[in-house]
C-alpha positions in Angstrom: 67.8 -51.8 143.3 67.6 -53.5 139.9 68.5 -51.6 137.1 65.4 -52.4 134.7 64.1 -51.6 131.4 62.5 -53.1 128.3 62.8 -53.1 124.4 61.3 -49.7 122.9 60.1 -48.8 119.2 62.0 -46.4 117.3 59.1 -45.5 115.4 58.7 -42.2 114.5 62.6 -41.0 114.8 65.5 -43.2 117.1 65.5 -39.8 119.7 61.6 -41.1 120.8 63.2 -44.2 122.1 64.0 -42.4 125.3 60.7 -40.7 126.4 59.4 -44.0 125.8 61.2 -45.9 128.1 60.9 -43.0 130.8 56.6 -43.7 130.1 57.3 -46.9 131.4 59.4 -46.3 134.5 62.4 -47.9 133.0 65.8 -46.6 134.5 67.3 -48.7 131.0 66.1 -49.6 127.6 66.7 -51.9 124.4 66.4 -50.7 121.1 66.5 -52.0 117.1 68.7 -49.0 115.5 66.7 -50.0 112.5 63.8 -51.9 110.7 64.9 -55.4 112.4 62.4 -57.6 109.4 64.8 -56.1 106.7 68.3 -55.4 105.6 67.8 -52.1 104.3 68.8 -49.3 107.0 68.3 -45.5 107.0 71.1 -43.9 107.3 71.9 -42.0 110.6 72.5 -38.5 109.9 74.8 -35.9 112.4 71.2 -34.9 113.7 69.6 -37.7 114.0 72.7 -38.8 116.3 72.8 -35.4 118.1 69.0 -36.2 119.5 69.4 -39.4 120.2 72.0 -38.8 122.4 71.0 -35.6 123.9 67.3 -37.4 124.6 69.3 -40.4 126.6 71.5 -37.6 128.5 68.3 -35.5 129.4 66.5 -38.6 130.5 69.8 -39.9 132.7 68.5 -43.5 131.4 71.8 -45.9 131.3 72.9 -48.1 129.9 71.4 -48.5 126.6 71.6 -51.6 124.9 70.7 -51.9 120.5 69.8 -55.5 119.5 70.7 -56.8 116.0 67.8 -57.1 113.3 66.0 -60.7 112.7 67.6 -61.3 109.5 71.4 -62.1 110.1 72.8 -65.6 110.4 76.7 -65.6 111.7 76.5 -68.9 112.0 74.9 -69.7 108.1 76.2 -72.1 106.2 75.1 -70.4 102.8 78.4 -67.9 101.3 75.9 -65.2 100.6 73.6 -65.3 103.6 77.0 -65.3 105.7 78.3 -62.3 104.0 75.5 -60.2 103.8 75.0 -60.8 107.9 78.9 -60.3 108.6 78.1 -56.8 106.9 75.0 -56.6 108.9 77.0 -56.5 112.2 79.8 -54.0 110.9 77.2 -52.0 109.9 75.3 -52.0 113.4 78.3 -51.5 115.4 79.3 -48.5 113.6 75.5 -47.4 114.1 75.5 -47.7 117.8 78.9 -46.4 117.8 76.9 -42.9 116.4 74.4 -43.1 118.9 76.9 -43.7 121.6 75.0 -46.7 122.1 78.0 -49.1 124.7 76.3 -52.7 124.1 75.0 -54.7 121.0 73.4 -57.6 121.8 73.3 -60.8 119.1 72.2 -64.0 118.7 74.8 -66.8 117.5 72.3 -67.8 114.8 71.3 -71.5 113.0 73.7 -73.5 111.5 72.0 -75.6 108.7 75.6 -78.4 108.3 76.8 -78.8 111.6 76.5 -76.4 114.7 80.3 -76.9 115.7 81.0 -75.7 112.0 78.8 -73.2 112.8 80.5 -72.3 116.2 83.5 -71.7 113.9 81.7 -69.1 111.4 80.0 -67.4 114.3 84.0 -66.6 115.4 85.3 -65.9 111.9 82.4 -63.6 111.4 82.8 -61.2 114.9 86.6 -61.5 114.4 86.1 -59.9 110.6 83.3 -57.4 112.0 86.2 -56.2 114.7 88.5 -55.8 111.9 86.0 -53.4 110.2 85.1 -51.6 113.3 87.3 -50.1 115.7 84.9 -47.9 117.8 84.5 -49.8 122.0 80.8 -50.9 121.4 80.9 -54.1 123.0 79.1 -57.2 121.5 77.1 -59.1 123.3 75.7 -62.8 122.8 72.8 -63.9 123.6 72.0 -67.6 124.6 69.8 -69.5 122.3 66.2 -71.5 123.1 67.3 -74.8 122.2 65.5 -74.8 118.5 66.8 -77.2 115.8 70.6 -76.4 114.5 70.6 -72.9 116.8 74.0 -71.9 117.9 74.4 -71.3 121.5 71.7 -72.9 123.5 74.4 -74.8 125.7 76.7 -72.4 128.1 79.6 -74.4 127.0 79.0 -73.5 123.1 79.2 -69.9 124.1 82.1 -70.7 125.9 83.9 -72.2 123.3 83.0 -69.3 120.6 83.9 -66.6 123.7 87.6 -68.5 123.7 87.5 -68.4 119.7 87.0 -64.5 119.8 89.3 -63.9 122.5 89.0 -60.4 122.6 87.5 -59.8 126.3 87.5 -56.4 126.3 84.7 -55.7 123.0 83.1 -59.3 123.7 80.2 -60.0 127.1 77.2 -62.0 127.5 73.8 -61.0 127.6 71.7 -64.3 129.0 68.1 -64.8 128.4 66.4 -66.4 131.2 63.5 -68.1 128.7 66.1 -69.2 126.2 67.5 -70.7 128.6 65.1 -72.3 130.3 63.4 -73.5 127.5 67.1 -75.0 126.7 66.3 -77.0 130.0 68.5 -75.0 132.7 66.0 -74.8 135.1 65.4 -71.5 136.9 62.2 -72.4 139.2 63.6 -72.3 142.5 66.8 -70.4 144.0 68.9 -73.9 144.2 68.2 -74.3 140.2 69.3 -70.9 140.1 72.2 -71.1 141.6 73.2 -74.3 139.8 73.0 -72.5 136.9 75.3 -69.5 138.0 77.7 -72.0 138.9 78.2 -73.5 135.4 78.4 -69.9 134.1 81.1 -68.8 136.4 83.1 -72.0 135.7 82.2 -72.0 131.8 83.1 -68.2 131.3 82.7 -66.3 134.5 79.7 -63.9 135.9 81.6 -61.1 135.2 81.1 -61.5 131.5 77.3 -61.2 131.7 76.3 -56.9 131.0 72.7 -57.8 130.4 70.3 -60.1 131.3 67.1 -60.5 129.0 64.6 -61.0 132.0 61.5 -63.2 130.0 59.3 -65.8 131.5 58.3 -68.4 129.3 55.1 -70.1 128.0 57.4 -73.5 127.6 58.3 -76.5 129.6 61.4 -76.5 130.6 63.8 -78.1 127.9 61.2 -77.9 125.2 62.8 -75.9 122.7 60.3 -72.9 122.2 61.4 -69.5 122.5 58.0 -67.9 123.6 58.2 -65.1 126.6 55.7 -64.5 128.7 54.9 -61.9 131.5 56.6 -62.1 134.5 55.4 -64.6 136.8 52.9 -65.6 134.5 54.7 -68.7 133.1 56.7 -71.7 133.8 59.5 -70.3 135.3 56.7 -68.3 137.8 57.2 -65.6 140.5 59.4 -67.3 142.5 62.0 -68.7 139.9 62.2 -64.8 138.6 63.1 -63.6 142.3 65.5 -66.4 142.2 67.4 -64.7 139.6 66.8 -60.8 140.8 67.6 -62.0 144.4 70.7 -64.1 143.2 74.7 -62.5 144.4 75.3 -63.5 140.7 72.8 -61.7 139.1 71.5 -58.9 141.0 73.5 -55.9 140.2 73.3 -56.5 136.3 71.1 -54.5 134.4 67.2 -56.4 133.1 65.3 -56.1 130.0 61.9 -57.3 129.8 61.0 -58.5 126.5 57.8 -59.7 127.7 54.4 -59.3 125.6 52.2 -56.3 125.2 48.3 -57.2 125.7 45.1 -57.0 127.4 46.4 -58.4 130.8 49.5 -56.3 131.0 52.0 -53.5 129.4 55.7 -52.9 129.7 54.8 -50.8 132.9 53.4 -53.4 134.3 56.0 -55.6 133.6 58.5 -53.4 135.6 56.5 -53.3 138.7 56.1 -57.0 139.1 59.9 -56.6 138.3 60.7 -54.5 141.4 58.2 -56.4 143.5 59.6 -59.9 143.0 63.0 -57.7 143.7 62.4 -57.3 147.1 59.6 -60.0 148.1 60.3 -62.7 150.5 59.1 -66.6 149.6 58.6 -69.3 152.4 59.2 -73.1 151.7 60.6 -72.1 147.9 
């Protein structure tokens, strides 16, 4: 069975996080270790740590994966806007080092020049974070939607900034299945699927991927806007999404929803269709 689990608030203290995601019949969760619409940060105290961990080990949830706030660019152009996100990632590395947090997931960020001079910064800028930070919380990036000067929409980029970093062992993937569709890898059917997979293994190999960001998407495919949508609910639909579960590639590594929360359905919701497209069986697909 898929391990599964969505992005949970931190409001209230980080050691909530966990009863949370047990609310929602997760068996994983996502976090921001922090405010993610600003570049101040609280700083984690011996206690705070102490909770959050003992809340994860009481609720056996694993793994647990922290995302990096909204703010940084690693791929910016601009000396201080580079700097300040550079110190962004030491600083959220050490954090989920505290919280015994394994996996940080980022985006490769915009580059406003040239996006293979941007490829470049995005190396420079993990390789100096590394340099700062020598706990084993490994980074992971996360494929972009395809926007205007983003860094990572095409497998190959992330291949060619995974080769720049080198470092295998503190570097993984974590692929967003309405980033990249919206990029235009199709995902509709099992053979588009499985097209897919096959770049990935030859670009950089399945075994690099520790997460996948499980979204639908309110897009066409190709068109560049990184919208999710509930599962099955949008143009990659129920049977593309039990492509992926259902794929030998895919299906033992871990989910996160990021889907919406409104008035047609929650995060628990979300899960369920999750498990059900899991194990359900589509003719003439």
């Amino acid at each position: 069975m898929v391990v599964a689990g969505v992005h949970v608030s931190i409001a209230g203290s980080l050691d909530q996080a966990a009863g949370r995601a047990v609310e929602r019949g997760c068996d994983c969760f996502q976090i921001f270790t922090k405010n993610p619409r600003g570049w101040a940060a609280k700083v984690i105290t011996d206690q705070d740590a102490a909770a959050f961990r003992n809340a994860v080990s009481a609720s056996s949830l694993q793994p647990i994966f922290a995302h990096m706030p909204y703010l940084p660019n690693l791929a910016s152009e601009k000396p201080e806007m580079y700097r300040k996100s550079v110190d962004a990632l030491v600083l959220e590395l050490q954090r989920c080092s505290l919280l015994g947090i394994p996996y940080l997931v980022t985006h490769l960020g915009h580059a406003g020049d040239d996006t293979g001079l941007g490829r470049d910064r995005v190396v420079s800028a993990v390789l100096q974070a590394f340099d700062q930070d020598s706990s084993d919380v490994t980074l992971l990036l996360e494929n972009t939607a395809g926007e205007r000067n983003s860094v990572g929409s095409r497998l190959e980029e992330i291949a060619t900034v995974l080769n720049g970093i080198g470092d295998k062992s503190r570097t993984g993937i974590c692929f967003d299945t309405c980033h990249a569709f919206a990029a235009g890898y199709d995902l509709r059917t099992p053979d588009a699927v499985s097209s897919v997979a096959e770049q990935i293994d030859t670009l950089f190999g399945l075994s690099r991927i520790a997460l996948i960001h499980l979204n639908d998407a309110k897009g066409a495919c190709g068109s560049g806007l990184d919208r999710h949508e509930h599962i099955g609910c949008g143009s990659i639909g129920e049977h593309g999404i039990a492509a992926v579960l259902q794929h030998p590639g895919f299906n033992k590594i871990p989910v996160i929803c990021e889907t919406p929360v409104d008035d047609r359905r929650g995060d628990a919701e979300n899960i369920a269709v999750v498990r059900r497209l899991e194990a359900e069986v589509f003719q003439n697909v």
